[in-house]
Structures are given as C-alpha cells and as structure tokens.
DSSP file (Angstrom, degrees, kcal/mol; ACC not computed):
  #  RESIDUE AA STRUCTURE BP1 BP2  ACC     N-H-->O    O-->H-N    N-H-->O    O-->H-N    TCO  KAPPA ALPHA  PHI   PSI    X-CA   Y-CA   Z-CA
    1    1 A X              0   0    0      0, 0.0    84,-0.7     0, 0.0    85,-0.1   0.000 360.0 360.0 360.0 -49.4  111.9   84.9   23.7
    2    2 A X        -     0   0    0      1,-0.2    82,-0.2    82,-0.2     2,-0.2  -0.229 360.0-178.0-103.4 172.2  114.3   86.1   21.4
    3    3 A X        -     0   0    0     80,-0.4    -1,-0.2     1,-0.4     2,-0.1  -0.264  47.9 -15.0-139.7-123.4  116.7   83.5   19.0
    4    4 A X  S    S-     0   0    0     -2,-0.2    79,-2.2    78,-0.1    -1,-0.4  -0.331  70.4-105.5 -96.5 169.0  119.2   83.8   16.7
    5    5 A X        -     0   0    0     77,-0.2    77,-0.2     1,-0.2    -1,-0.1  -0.711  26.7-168.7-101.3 115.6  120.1   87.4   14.8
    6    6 A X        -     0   0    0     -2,-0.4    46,-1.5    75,-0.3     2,-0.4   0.953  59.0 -12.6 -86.6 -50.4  119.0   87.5   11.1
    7    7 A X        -     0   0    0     44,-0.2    74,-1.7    46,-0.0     2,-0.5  -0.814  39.8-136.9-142.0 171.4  120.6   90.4   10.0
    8    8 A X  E     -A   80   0A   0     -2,-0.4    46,-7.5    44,-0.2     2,-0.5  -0.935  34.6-151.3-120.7 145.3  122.3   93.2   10.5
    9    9 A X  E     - b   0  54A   0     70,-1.1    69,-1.0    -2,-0.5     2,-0.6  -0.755  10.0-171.7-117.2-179.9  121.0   96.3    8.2
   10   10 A X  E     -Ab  77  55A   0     44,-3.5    46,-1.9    -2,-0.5    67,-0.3  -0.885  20.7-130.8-162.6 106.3  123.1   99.1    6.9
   11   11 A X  E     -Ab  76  56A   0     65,-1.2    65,-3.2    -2,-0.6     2,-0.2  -0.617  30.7-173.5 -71.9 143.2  121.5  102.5    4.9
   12   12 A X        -     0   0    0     44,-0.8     3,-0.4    63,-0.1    46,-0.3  -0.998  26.8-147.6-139.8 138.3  123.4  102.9    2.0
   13   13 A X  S    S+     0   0    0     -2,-0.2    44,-0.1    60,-0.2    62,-0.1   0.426  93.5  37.1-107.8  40.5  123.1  106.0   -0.6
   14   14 A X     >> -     0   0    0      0, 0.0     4,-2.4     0, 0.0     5,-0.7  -0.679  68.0-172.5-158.3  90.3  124.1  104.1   -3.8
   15   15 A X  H  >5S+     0   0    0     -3,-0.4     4,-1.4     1,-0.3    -2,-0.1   0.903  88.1  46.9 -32.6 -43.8  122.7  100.6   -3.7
   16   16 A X  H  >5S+     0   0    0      2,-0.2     4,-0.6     1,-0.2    -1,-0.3   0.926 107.4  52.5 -84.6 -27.4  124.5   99.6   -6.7
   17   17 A X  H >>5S+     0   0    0      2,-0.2     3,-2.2     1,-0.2     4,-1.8   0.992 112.7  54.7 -43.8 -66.2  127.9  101.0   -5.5
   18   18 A X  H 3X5S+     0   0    0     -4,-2.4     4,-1.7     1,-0.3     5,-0.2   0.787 109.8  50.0 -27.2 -36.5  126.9   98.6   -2.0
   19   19 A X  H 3X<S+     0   0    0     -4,-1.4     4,-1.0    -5,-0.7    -1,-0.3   0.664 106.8  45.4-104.7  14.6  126.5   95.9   -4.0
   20   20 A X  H <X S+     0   0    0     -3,-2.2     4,-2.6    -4,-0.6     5,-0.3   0.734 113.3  49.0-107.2 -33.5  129.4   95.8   -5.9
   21   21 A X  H  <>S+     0   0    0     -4,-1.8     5,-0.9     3,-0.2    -2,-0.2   0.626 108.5  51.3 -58.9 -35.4  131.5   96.4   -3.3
   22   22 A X  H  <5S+     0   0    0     -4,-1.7     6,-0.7     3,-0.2    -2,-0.2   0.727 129.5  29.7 -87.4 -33.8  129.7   93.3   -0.8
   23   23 A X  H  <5S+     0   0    0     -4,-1.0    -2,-0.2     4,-0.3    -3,-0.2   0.794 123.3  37.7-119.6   1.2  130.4   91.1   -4.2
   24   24 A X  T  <5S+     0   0    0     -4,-2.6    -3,-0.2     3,-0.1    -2,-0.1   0.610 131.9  20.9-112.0   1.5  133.0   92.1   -6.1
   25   25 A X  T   5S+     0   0    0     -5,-0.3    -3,-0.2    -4,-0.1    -4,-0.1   0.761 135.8  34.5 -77.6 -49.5  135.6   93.1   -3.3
   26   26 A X  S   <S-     0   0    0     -5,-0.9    -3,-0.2    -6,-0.1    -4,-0.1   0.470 101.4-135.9-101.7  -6.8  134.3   91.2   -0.5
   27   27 A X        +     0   0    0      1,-0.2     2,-0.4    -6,-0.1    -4,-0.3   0.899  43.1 160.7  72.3  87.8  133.0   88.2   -2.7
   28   28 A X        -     0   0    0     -6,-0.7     2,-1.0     0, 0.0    -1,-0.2  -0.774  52.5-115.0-167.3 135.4  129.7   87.8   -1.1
   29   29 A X  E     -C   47   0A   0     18,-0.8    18,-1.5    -2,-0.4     2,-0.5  -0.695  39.4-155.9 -90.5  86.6  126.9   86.1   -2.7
   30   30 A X  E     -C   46   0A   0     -2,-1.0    16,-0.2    16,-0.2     3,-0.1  -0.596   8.8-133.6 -60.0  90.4  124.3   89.3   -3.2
   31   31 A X  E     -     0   0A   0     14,-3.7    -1,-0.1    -2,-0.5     3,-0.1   0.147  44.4 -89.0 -31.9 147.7  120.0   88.6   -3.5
   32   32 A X  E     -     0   0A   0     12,-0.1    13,-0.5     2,-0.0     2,-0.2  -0.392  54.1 -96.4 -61.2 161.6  118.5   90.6   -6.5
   33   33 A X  E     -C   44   0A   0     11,-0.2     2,-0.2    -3,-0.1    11,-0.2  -0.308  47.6-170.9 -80.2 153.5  117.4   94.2   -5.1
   34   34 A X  E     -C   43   0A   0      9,-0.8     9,-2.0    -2,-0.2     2,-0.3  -0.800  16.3-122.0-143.1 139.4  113.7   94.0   -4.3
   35   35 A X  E     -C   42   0A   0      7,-0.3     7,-0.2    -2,-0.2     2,-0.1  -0.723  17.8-174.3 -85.2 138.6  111.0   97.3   -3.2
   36   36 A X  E > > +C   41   0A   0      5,-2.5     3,-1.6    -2,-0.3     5,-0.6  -0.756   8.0 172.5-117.1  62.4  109.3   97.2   -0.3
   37   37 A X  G > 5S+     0   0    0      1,-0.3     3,-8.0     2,-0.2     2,-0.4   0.901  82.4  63.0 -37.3 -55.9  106.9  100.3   -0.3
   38   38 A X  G 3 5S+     0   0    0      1,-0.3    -1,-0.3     2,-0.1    70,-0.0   0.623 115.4  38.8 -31.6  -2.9  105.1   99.4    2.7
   39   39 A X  G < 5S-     0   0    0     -3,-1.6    -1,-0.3    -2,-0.4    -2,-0.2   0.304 101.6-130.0-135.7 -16.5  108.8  100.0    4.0
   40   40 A X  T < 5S+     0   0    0     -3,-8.0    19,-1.0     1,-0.2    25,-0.3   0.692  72.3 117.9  51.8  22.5  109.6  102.9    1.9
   41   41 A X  E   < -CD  36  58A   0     -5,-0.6    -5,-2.5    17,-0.3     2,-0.5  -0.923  59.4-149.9-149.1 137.9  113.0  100.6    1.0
   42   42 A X  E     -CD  35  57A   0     15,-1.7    15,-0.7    -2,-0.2    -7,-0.3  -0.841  36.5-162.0-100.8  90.8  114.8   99.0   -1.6
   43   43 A X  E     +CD  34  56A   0     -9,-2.0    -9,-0.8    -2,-0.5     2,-0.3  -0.444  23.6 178.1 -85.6 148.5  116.6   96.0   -0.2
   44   44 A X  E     -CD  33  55A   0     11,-1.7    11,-1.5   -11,-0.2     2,-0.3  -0.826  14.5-150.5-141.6 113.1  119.1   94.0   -0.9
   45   45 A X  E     - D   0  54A   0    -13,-0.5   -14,-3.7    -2,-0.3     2,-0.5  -0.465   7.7-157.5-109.0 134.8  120.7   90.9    1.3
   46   46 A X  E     -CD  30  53A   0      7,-2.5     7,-0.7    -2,-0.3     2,-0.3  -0.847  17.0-149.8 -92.7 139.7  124.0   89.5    1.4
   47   47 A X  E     -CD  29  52A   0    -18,-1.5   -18,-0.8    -2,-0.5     5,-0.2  -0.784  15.5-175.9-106.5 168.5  123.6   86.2    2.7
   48   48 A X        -     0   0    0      3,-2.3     2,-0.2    -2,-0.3    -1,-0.1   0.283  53.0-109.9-135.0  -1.5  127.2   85.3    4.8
   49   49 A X  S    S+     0   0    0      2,-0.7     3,-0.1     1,-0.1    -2,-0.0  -0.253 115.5  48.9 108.6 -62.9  125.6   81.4    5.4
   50   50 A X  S    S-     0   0    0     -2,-0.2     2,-0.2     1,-0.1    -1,-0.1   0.603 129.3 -20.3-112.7  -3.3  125.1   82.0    9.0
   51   51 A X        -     0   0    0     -5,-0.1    -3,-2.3   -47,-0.1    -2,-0.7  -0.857  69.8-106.9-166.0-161.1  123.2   85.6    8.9
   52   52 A X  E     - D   0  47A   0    -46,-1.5     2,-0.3    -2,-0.2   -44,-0.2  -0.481   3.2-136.1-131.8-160.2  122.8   88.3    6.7
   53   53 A X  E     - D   0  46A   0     -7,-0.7    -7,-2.5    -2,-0.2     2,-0.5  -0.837  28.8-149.6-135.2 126.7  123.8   92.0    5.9
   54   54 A X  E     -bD   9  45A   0    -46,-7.5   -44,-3.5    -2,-0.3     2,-0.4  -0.945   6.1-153.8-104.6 114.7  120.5   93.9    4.8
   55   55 A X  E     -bD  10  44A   0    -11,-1.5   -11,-1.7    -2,-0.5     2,-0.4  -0.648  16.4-165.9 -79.4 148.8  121.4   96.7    2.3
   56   56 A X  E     +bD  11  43A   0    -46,-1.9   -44,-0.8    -2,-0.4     2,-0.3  -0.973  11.6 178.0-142.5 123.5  118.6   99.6    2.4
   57   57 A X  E     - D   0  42A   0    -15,-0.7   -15,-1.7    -2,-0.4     2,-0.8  -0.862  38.6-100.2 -96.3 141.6  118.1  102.4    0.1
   58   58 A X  E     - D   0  41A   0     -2,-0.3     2,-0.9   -46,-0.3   -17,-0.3  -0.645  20.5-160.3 -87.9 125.3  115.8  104.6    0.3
   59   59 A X  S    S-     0   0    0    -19,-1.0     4,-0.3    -2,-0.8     3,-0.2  -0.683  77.3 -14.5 -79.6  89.7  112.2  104.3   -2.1
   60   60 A X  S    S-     0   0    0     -2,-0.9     3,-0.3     1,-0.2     6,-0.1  -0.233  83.1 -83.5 111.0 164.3  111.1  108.2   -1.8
   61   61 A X  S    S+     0   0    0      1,-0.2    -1,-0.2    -2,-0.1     5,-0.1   0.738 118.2  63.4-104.5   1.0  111.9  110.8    0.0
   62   62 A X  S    S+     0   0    0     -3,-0.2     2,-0.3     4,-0.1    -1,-0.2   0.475  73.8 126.0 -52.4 -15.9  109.6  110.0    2.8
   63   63 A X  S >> S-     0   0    0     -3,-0.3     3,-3.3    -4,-0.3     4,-1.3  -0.270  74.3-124.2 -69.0 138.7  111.3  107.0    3.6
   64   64 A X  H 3> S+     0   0    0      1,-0.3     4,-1.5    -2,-0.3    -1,-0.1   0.620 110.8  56.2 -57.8  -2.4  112.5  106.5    7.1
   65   65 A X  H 3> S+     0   0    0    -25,-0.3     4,-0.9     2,-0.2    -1,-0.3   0.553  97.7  54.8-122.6  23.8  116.1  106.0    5.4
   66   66 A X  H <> S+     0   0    0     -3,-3.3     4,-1.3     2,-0.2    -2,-0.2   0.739 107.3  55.9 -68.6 -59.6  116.4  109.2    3.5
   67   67 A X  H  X S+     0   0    0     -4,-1.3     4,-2.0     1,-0.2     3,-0.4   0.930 107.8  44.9 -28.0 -74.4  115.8  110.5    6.8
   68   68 A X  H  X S+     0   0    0     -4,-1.5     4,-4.1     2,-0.2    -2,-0.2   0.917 112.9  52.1 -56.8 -47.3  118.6  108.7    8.2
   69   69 A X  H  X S+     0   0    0     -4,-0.9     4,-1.3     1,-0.2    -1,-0.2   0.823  97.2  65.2 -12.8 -50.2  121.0  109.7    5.1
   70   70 A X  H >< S+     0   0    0     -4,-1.3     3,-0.8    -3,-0.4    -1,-0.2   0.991 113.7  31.7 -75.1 -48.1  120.2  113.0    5.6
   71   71 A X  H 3< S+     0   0    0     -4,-2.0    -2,-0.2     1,-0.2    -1,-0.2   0.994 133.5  31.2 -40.5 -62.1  122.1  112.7    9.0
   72   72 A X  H ><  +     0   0    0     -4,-4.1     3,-5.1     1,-0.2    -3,-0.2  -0.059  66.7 175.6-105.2  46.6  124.4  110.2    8.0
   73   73 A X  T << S+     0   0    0     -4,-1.3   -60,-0.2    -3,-0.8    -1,-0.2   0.580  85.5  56.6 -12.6 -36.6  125.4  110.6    4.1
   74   74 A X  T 3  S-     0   0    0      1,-0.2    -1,-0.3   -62,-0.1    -5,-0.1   0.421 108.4-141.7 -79.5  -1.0  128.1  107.8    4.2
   75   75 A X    <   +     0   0    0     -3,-5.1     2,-0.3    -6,-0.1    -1,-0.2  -0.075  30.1 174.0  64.1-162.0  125.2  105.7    5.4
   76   76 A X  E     -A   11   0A   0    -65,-3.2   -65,-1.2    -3,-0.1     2,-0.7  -0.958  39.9 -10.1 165.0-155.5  125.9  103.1    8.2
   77   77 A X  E     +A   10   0A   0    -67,-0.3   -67,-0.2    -2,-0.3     3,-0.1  -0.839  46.0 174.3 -92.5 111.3  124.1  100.6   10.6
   78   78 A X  E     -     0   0A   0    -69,-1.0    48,-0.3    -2,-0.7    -1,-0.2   0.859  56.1 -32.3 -43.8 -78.2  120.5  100.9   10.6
   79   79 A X  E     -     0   0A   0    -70,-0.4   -70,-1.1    46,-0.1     2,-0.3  -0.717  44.1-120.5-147.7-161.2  119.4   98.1   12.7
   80   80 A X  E     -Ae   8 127A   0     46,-0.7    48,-2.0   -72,-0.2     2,-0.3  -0.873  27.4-141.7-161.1 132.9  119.9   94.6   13.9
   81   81 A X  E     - e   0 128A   0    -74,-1.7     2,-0.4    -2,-0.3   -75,-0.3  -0.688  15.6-171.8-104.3 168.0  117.4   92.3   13.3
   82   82 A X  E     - e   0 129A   0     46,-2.3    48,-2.1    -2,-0.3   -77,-0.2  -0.976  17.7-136.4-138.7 132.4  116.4   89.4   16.1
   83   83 A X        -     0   0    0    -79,-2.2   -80,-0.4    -2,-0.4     2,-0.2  -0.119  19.2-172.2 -69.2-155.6  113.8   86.3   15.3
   84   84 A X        -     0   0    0    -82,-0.2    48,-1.3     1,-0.2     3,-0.3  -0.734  37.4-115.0 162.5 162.6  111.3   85.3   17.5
   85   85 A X  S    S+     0   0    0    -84,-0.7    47,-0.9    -2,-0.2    48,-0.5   0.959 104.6   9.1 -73.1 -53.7  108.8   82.2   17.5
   86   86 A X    >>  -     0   0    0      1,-0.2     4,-1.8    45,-0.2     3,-0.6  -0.868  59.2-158.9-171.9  66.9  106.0   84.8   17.2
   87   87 A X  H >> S+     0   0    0     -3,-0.3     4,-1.7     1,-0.3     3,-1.1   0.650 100.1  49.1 -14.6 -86.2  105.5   89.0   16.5
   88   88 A X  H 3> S+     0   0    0      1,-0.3     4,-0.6     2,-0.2    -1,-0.3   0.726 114.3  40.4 -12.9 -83.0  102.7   89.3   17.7
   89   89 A X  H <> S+     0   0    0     -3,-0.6     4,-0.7     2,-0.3    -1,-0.3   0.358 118.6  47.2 -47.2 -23.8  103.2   87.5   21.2
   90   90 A X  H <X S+     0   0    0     -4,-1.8     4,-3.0    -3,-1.1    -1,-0.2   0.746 108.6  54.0 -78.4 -53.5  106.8   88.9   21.8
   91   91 A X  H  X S+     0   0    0     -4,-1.7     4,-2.0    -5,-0.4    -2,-0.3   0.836 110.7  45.5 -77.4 -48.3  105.6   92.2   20.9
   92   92 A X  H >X S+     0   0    0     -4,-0.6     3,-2.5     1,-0.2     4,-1.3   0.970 115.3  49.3 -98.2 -81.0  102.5   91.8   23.9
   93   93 A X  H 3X S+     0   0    0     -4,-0.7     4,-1.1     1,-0.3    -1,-0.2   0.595 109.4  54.9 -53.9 -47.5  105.0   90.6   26.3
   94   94 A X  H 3<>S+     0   0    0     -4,-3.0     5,-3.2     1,-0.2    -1,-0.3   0.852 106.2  46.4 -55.4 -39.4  107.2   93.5   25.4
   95   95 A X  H X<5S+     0   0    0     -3,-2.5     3,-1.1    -4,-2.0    -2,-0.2   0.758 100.1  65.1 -66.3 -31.3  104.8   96.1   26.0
   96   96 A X  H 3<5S+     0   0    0     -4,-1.3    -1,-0.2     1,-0.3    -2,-0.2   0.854 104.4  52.6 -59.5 -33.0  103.9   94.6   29.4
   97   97 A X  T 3<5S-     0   0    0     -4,-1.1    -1,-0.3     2,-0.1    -2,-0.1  -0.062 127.7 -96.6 -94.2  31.2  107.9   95.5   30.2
   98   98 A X  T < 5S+     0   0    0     -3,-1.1     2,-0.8     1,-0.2    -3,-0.2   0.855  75.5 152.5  67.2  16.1  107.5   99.0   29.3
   99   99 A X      < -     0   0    0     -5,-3.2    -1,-0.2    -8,-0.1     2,-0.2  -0.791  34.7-141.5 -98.4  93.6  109.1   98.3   25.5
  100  100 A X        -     0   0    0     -2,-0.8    18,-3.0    17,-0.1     2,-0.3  -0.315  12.6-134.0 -45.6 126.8  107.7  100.9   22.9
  101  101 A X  B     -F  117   0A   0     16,-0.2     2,-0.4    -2,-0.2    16,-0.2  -0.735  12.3-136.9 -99.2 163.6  106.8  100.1   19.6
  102  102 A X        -     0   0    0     14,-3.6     2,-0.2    -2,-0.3    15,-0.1  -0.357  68.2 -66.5-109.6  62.4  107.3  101.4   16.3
  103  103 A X  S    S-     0   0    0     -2,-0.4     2,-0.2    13,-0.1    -1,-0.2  -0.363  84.2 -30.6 103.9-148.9  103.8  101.1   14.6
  104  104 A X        -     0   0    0      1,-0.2    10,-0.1    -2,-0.2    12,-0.1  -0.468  69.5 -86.9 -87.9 155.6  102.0   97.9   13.7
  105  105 A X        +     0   0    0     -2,-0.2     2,-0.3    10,-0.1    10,-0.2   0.334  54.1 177.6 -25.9 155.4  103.3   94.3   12.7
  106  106 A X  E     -G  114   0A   0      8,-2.0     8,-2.7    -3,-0.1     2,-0.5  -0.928  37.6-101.9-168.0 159.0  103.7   94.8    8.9
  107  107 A X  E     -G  113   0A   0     -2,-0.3     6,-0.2     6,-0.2     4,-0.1  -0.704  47.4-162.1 -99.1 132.2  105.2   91.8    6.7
  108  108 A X    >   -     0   0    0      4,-2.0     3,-2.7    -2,-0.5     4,-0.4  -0.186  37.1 -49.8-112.8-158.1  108.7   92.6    5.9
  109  109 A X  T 3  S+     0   0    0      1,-0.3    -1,-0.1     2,-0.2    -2,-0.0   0.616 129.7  43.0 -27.4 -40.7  111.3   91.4    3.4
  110  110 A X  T 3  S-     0   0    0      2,-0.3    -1,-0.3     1,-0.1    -2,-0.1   0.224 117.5-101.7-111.9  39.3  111.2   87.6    3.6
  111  111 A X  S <  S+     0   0    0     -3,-2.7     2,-0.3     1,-0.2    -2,-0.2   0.773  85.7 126.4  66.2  25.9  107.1   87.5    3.8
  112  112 A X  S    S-     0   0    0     -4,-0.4    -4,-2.0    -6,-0.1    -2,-0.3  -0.905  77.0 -96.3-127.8 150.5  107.3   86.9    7.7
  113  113 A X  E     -G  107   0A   0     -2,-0.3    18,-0.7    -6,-0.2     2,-0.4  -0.277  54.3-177.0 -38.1 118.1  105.3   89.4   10.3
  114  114 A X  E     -GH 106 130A   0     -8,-2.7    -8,-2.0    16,-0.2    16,-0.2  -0.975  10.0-179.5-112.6 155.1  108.3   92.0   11.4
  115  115 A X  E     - H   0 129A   0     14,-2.8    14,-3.2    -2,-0.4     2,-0.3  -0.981  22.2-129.2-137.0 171.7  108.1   95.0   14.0
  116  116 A X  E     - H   0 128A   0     -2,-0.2   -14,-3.6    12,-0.2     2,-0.6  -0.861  14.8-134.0-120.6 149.7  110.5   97.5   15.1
  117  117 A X  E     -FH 101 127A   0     10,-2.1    10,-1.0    -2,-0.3   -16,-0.2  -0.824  32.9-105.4-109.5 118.3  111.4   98.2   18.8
  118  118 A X     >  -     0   0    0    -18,-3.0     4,-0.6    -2,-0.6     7,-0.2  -0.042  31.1-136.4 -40.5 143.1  111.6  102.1   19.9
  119  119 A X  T >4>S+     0   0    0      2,-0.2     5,-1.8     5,-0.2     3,-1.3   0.856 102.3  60.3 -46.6 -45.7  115.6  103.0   20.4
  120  120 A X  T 345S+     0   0    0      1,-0.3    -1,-0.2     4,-0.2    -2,-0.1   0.754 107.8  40.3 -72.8 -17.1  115.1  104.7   23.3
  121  121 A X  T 345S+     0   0    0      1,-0.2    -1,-0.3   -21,-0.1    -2,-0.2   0.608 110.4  61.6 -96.1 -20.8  113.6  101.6   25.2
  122  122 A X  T <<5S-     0   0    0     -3,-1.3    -1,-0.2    -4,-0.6    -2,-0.1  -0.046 128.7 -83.3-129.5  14.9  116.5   98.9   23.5
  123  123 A X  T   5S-     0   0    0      1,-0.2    -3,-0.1    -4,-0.1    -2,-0.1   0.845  90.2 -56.2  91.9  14.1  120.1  100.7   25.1
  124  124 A X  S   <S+     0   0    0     -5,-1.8     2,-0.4     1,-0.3    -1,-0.2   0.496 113.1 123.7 106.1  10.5  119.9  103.5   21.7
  125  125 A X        -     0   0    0     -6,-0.6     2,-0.4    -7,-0.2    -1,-0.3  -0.967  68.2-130.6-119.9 121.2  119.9  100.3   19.0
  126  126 A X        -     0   0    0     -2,-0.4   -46,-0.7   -48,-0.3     2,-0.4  -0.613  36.7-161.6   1.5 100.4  116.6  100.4   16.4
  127  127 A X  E     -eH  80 117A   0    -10,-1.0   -10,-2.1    -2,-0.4     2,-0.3  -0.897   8.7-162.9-101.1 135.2  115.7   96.5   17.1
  128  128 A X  E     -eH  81 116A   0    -48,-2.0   -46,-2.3    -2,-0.4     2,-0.3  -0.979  10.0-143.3-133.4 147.9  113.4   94.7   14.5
  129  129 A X  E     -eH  82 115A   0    -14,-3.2   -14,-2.8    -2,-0.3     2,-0.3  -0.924  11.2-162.8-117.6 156.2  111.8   91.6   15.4
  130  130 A X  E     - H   0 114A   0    -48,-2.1     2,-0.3    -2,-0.3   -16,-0.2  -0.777  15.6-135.5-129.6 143.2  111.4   89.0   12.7
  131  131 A X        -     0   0    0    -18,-0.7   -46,-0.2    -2,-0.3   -45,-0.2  -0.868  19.6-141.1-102.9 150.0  108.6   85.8   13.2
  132  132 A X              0   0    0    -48,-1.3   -47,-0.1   -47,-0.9   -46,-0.1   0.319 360.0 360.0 -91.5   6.5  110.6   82.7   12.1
  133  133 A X              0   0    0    -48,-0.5    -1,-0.2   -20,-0.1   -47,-0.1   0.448 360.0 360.0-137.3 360.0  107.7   81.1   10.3
C-alpha cells in the first residue's frame, strides 16, 4: 500500500530564520513559502533531490502548529509523510485494520488528496498520507 516517503515535516517558530538556515548554512535549494488555510500553515519545502523537508509555521493561532509550539518552542518534527497510489482507498483499507483518522481527505500542499493517520494507532508518529497523482 504505502511507497516511498515524501517528506519529513518539522514546526518551526520563525520561518524565515528556518529558511535561511536550510539555505544559507546547509545550502539547500528552498521553494517560495506558500499559505495553506485549509491547513492553518505556511509551508515551505526544501527539496534534498530524493525527498523533502516540509517547514511549517503556523497561519493563526488556531492552527494545529501553534498548538504544537506551544509545547515545543524550539519546534521539531511534526510528521513524516508516506505516498500511496490512492487516499481515499488506503484510508478505507486502513480503517478496516482499526487505523483512526484525523478528519477528511483535504488537498494538501502539492494539490494531491492528503490525510493524516491518528498517533496513537501509527507507534506515537502523526503519519500523513499523500496520493501520488
């Protein structure tokens, strides 16, 4: 079911600090910033060629990574994202094994169906699944 890892994401609580750091220490080629209300998030990807790093800020103070902030100020690792042929169909398959989800499909940064997979159900790890087309 599951394929290759797009990204790993990492709350951060000064985006531009993040990105200066992923490309002018760590030389990283760094996407323009783009908001994602639906998402409450401002993101921003380093691409590394063979995956990604997703930076996440938080849009509001309802956003689910304000929340995490307020735990973790120095930010940290979010999630880890995983493709799959097919959201929707993964997601059915999951539930059949007793794998919570964390609302409905919604389309998430690169304009493909994502959902996110409860922690408690994935070994303590926040899982988002990504559709590859």
């Amino acid at each position: 079911m599951i394929g290759r890892l797009n990204h790993i994401a990492i709350a951060v609580p000064d985006l531009d600090q993040a990105v200066r750091f992923y490309r002018d220490v760590m030389g990283g080629h760094v996407l323009e910033a783009e908001d994602l209300p639906e998402h409450g998030v401002t993101t921003a990807f380093v691409d590394l060629g063979n995956t990604k790093l997703e930076l996440l800020y938080p849009l509001g103070e309802a956003s689910p990574i304000a929340k995490f902030l307020e735990k973790n100020p120095s930010g940290g690792i979010h999630h880890f994202c995983l493709e799959v042929d097919d959201v929707t169909a993964a997601s059915h398959v999951l539930q059949e094994k007793g794998i919570r989800l964390l609302g409905e499909p919604k389309i998430g940064a690169h304009g493909k169906p994502v959902i996110f997979l409860h922690p408690k159900d994935c070994l303590g790890c926040l899982v988002e699944l990504e559709a590859l087309n």
